[in-house]
N, C-alpha and C positions, 0 to 999 in steps of 0.2 A: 771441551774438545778442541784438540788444534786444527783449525785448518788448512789443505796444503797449500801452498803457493800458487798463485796461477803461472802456467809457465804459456807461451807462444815458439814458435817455429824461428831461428834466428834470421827466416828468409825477409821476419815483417822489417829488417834494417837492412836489405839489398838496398846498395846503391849507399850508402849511410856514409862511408870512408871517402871516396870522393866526392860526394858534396860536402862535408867539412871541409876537408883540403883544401876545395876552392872555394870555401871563408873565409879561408885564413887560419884555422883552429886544426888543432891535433888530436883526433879523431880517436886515438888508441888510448890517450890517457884523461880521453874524456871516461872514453868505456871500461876505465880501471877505476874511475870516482866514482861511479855509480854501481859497484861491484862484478862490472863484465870484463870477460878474456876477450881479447880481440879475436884470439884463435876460435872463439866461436863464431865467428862469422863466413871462415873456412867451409863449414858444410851448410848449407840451408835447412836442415831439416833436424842443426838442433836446438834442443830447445832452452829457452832462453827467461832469465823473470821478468814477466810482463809488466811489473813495478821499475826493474830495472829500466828496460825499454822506455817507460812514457819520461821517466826523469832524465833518461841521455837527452831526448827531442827537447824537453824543455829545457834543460841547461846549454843545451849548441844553440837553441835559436838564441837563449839569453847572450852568451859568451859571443855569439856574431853578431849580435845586434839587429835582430832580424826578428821580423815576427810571423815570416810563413815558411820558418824551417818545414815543417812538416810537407804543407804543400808541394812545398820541392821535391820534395823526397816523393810525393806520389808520379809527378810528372813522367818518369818514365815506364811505370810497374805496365807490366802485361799479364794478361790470365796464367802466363805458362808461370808465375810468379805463386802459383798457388798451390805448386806440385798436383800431385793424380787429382784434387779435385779438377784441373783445368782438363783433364780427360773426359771427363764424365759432363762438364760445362758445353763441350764442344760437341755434344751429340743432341744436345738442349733443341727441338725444333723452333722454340722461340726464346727472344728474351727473357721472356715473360715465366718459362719453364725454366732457364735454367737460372733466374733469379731463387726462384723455390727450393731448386735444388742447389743452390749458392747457402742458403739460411737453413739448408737442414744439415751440410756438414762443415758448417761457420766455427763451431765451439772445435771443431779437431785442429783449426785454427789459430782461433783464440776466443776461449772459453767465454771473457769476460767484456766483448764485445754481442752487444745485442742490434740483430736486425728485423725488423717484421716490415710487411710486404703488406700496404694497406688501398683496396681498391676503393676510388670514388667517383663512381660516376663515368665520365672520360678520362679521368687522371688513375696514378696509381704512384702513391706516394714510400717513398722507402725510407722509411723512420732508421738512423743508428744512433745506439746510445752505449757510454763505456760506464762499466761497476770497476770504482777505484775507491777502495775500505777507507782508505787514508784521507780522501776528501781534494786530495793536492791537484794542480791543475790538470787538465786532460786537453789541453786546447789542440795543441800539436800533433796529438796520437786525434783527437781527434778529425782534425781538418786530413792529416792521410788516411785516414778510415773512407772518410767522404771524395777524395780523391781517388783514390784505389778504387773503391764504388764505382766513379763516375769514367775513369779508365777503363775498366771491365766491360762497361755498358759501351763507353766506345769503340772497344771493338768488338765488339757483338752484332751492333747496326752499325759499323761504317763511321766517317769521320764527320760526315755532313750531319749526324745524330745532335739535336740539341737538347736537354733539358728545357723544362718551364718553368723551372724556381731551383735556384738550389739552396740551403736554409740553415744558418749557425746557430746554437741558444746563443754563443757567446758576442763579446760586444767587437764591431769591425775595426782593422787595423788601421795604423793610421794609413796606408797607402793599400788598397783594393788591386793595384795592379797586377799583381798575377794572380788573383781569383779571377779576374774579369777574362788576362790569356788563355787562361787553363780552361774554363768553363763555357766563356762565350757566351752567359746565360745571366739572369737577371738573380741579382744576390740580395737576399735576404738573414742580416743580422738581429742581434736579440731577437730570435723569431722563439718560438714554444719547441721546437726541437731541431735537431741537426740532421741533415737529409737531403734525400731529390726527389722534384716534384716532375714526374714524366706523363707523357700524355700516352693512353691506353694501347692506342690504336700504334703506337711505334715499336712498342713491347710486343704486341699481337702478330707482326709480323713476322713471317715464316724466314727464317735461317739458313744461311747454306752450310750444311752441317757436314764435320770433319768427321769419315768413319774409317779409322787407324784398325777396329776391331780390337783393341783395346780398353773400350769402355767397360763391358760387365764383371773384364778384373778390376780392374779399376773401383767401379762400384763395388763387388764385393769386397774389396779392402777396404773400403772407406766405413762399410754399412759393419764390418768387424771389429776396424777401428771404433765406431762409433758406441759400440754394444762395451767394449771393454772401459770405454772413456765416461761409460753412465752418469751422467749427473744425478746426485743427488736429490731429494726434495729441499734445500734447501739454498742448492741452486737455482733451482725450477722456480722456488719462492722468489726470492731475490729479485730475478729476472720480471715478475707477474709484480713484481710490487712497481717495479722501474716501471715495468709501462702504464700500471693502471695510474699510478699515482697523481699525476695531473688534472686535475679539475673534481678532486675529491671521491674519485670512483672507488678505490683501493680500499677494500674489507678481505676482513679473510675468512667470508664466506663468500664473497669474489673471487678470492683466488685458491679454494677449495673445487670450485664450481669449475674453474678450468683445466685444475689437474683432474678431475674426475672422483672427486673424493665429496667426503661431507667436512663441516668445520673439526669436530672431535676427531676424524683421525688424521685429518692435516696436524691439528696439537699434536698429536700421538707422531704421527713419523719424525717432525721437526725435534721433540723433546729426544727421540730414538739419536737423532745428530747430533744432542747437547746444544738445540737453540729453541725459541721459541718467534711465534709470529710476530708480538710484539719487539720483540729485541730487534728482528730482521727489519719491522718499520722505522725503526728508529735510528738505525746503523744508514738506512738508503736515503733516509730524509738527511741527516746529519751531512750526509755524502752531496748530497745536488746541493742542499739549502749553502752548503761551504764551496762549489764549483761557481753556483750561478751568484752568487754576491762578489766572489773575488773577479770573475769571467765577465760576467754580463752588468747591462746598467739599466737591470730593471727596477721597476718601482716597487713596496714592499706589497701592495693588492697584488702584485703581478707575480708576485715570489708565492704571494698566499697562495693563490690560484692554482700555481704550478705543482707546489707539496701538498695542496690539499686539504686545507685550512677554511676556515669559514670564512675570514676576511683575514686584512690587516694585525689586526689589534693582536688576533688569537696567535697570527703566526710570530709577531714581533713578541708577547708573552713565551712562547715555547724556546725561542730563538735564546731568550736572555737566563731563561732557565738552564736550558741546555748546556750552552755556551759559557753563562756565568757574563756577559756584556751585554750590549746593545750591538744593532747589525751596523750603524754607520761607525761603534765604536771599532770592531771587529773589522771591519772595510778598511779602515785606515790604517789596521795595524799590520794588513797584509801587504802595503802597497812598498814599493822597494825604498829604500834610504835616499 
């Protein structure tokens, strides 16, 4: 069974043509190498291949020699950047509520960004993670994922708002200085995931909230949109494999148990898609074990840990099966001429 393309909103490259410009680089015939019309950038709301997208960011930061294209690109985004969902954002009594309500209509978005909203304690940690089949870099689309994130959040509470972590898997550029502008906050690379670390009580606080009387349309179009945009169960899989996967949790009677099903007919709906759970574990591991070697300069216990593996030994066997090399072989071959 084929499946379709993930497509995104052409609004996630607002801003995109003038920040090339002032690289130095030709913004339209980047977007023609990587299969985009410039003309799509015209309207905001359409939509665009999400493949295409993260390989423009990666090839302008490469072509300007720059390694926080992305960052750049988040520095100016504002919620109203998010179409009606910033309607429905703005009636949010707190942060905290309308982060929730940020992560339930994330995928009308873009599908193949995953956020979950994890409390601990006095913190409340915002895990984002991207599904890229191909394996190829996501660092760019990443770091303005976490940008946009952390934009969002500031203005929500005000400009004096600081994080208490904020967290790359991938490995630190050679110069920090506009993470350090843009965030203000204490940066954490090769960390276990990509994200902000906020404290409870900042989230918890009460909002002064915008009432246009436009929000319940608004919500109803989104909660319509949402129903016609159903993800599959094999999206849903996908998704539960990404997050369990770390530290060896991910079974798929784990991830039976959180769709609400038992194992046999999670098989049953995924085989109805033309997949199977094993295939889907294998496509996501294949996907991070090939991000976090080329991205990150972790150690290979540290790679096990991450996909799930009993130790070293077992993930560097799986890695050479898979792959047909070894990882320091495979490492080298990705690094530029």
């Amino acid at each position: 069974m084929v499946t379709p393309t993930p497509l995104i909103r052409s609004a996630s490259l607002s801003g995109y043509v003038d920040l090339a410009r002032g690289l130095g680089l030709q913004p339209h015939a980047l977007m023609r190498r990587v299969g985009l019309d410039p003309r799509h950038l015209d309207d905001p709301e359409t939509p665009i291949r999400v493949d295409a997208a993260r390989r423009l960011l990666e090839l302008s930061a490469q072509e300007a020699g720059v390694e926080d294209f992305g960052l750049r690109l988040a520095r100016n985004r504002r919620i109203a950047n998010l179409g009606p969902i910033s309607i429905v954002l703005r009636e949010a009594p707190t942060a905290r509520r309308a982060l929730d309500t940020l992560s339930r209509y994330l995928r009308l978005l873009n599908a193949t960004l995953l956020t979950r909203i994890e409390d601990h304690a006095d913190l409340v940690i915002i895990r984002e993670e991207l599904l890229a089949a191909s394996g190829e870099s996501v660092r760019q689309s990443m770091e303005l994922a976490v940008g946009v994130m952390f934009r969002i959040l500031s203005e929500l509470l005000g400009p004096q708002w600081r994080p208490r972590l904020v967290c790359f898997a991938h490995r630190a550029p050679r110069d920090t200085g506009s993470h350090g502008a843009l965030f203000d906050a204490p940066l954490e690379f090769n960390a276990s995931f990509n994200g902000i670390v906020c404290a409870a009580r900042d989230l918890a606080a009460a909002l002064p909230t915008i009432d246009t009387g436009m929000a319940p349309f608004a919500r109803q179009f989104l909660d319509q949109a949402l129903s016609r945009a159903g993800a599959g169960t094999v999206d849903h899989t996908r998704a539960l494999i990404a997050a369990l996967l770390p530290g060896g949790r991910c079974t798929a009677d784990q991830v039976a148990q959180h769709l609400g099903i038992d194992r046999r007919t999670l098989y049953r709906h995924l085989a109805a898609e033309g997949h199977s759970f094993s295939d889907l574990m294998l496509s996501v591991r294949r996907e991070f074990a090939q991000r976090q070697i080329r991205d990150s300069d972790r150690s290979l216990a540290e790679l096990a840990d991450l996909l799930g593996f009993s130790g070293a030994s077992a993930f560097a066997f799986w890695f050479r099966r898979t792959f047909g090399t070894t990882v320091s072989a495979w490492k080298k071959a990705q690094l530029p001429p």
